[in-house]
N, C-alpha and C positions, 0 to 999 in steps of 0.2 A: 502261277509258279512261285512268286513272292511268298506266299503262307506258307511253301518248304521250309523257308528258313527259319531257325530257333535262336530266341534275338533272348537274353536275359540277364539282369545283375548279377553275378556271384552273391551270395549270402554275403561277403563282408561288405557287399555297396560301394565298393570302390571300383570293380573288376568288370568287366562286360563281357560277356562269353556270346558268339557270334559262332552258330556252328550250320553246313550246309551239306550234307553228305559227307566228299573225304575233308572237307576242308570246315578245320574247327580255330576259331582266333579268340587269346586272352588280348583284352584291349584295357590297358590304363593311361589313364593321363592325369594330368599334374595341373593345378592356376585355379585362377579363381571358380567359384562352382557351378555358376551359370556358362564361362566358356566351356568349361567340360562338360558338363549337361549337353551344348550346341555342337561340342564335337564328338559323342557317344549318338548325338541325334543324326548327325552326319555319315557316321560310320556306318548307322544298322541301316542307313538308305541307301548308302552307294553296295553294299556287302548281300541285297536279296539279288544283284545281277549278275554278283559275279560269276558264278557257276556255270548260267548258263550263258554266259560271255563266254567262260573258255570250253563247253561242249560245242558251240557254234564253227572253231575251228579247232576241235582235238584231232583228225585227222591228219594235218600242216604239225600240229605240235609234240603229235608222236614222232613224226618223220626227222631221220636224221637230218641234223646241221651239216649245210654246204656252203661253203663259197661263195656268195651272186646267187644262192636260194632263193625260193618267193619267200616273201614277208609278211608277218600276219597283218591284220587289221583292226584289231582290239588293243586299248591300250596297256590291255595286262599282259595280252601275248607280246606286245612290242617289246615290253621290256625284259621276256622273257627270253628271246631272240636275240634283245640285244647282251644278254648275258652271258650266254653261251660261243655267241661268235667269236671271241677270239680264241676257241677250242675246234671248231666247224674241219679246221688243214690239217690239226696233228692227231684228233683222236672220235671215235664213232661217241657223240653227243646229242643230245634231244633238246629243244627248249622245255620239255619236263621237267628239267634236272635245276629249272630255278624258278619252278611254278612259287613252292609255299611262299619264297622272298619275294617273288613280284606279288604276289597277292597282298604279303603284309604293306609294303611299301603305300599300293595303292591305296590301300584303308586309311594307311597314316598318314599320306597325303591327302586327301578327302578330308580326314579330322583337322590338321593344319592350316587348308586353308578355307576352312569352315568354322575356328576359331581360334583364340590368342589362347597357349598355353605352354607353361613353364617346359613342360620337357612332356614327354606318352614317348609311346611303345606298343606294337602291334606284334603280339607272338603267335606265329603259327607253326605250332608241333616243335618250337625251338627253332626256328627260325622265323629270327625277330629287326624289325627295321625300327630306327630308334628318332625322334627326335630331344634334339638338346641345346637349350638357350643359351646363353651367356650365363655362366656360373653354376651352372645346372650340371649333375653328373649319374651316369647309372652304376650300381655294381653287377655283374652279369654272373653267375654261376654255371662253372660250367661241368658237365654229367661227363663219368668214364665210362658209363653203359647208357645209353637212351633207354632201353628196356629196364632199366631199375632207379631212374634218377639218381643216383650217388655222386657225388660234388667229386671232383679232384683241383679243382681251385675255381677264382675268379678271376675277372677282366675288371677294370676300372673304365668306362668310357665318358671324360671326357667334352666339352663345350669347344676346345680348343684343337682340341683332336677331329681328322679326318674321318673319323669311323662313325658310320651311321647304320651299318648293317653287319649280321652276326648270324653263322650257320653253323649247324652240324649235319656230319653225316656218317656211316660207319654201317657196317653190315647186321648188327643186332636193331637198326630203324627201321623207322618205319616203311623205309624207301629200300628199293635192294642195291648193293655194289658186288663190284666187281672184285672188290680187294678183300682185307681181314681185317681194317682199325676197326678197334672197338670203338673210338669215337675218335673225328677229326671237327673240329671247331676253329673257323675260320672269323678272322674282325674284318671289314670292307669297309666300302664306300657307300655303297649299298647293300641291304640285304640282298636283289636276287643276284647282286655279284658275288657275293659272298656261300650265298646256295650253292651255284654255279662251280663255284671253285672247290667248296668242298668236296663237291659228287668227286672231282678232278682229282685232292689231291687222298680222296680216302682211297678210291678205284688203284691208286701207285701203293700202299702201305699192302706188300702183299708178296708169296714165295709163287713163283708161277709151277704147278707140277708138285707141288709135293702133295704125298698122300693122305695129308693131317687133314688136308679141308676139303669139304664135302662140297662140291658145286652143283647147279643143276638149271637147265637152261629157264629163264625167265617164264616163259610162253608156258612151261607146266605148270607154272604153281598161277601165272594171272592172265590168262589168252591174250589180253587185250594192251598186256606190257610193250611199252615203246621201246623194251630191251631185247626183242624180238626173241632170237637163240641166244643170245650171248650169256655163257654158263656165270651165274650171280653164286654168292658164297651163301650157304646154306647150315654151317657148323665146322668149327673151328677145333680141332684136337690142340693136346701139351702142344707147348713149342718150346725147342730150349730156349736158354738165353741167346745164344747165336741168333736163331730164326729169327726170336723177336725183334735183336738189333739190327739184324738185315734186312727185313721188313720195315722197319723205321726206319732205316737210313734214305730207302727207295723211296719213301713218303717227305721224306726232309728234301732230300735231291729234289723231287715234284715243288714243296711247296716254297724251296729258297727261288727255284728257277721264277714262281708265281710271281713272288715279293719284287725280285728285280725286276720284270716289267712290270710292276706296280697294278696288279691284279689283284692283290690281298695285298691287307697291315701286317697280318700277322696267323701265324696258327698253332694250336696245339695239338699234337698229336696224340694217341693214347692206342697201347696194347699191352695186354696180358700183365696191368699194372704198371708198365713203363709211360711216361710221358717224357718228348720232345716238344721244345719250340722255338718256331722259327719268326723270325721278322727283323732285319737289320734298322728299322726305325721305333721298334717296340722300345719303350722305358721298361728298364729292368724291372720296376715295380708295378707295373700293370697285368701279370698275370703272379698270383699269390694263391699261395693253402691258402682255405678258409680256417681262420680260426676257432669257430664257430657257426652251428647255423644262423642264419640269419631272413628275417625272415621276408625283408625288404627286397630280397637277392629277384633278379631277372632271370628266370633259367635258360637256357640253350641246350 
């Protein structure tokens, strides 16, 4: 099963691309060249198990979060479990919903403490878990549509700062929701916390009932969706400026409730051109227009 996976440098020699079925990771890191060497060597060994680490228990990690639930057994579903749970009482949630961040996480942890390096970053699908030294910082770019990459600013992260993980989600991804953000982008503690929360607070950015958006239960378009029936957004008509604001408002309401109990740093919201952000401990100057492209940016 190991020869599954496609292990190989980007063309610019910097970049490691790690791809295994759904799951495909940009892998960079930073320091002197033989630790990165040892932690790229690292990564592509712990990353041919992953996959079938979590088919081993995708039945348990389709199933809705509950309560005093069983608990997986692997350490990538542990942390995916543990992501989700504090969502398990108020809303119908899957440990799915923070598979790509537990998976970057673990890679980056793997590379970590397999060698000494200035700063890496484990991106999957834009959901990325970051490490960062003393004086080390990334700039993170972040997308108004996933489906078209197009910047509407950046994040600054940081040595000093809490935030070690960074997701999006929104119903143009790869992943389906329940809501209309065109993209919500979450900064965390961790990436799968930050997964986890996004699913949370794009699923809120949403008109329930109106007849602009086109829903359709999960189960038709992928059988084997851990979203069983629940009607997922499918296409999104006009909306005025009202709908949009009211729709964001629901997603801010979601995502300020996150930030007080310190579930998220911070998030951006984004629809139909409008962005919102929330985080009462965010520096004013941590999310900015890009002034330019650039080409060092992390994307999400």
């Amino acid at each position: 099963m190991a020869q599954r996976a496609q292990i190989r440098m980007l063309p610019d020699q910097r970049r490691l691309h790690l791809q295994d079925g759904p799951i495909d990771l940009i892998v960079e890191a930073f320091g002197d060249s033989r630790e990165v060497q040892r932690a790229y060597q690292a990564a592509a060994a712990r990353f041919v198990n992953v996959l079938d680490e979590l088919c081993a228990e995708l039945p348990l990690l389709r199933a809705e979060a509950v309560p005093g639930g069983p608990s997986p057994n692997g350490k990538i579903a542990r942390r995916m479990a543990a992501a989700v749970a504090p969502y398990a009482s108020r809303t119908f949630i899957t440990p799915m919903a923070a598979v790509a961040g537990a998976v970057a996480e673990e890679v980056l942890e793997t590379m970590t403490s397999a060698a000494g390096l200035a700063k890496a970053y484990v991106n999957d699908g834009g959901d990325i878990a970051l490490h960062v030294e003393s004086g080390e910082h990334f700039v993170i770019g972040m997308v108004e549509r996933p489906d078209r990459r197009s910047l509407f600013g950046t994040a600054t992260i940081t040595s000093d700062e809490p935030i070690r993980g960074i997701a999006t989600s929104g119903w143009r991804g790869r992943s389906f929701s329940l809501g209309i953000a065109d993209a919500v982008t979450v900064l965390g503690e961790s990436a799968a916390q930050a997964d986890a929360a996004a699913t949370i607070i794009a699923n809120a950015v949403d008109l329930p009932g109106s007849p602009r958006i086109v829903r359709v239960p999960a189960r038709s378009l992928a059988p084997d969706s851990d979203l069983c029936e629940l009607l997922v957004t499918q296409g999104v008509g006009r909306l005025s400026a009202g709908e949009v604001d009211c729709a964001l408002q629901a997603g801010m309401a979601m995502a300020e409730g996150l930030a007080a109990e310190g579930l998220i740093h911070s998030a951006a919201l984004h629809l139909s051109g409008e962005t919102c952000v929330v985080g009462a401990r965010l520096r004013p100057a941590t999310f900015s227009l890009p002034e330019a492209a650039n080409r060092s940016l992390v994307h999400a």
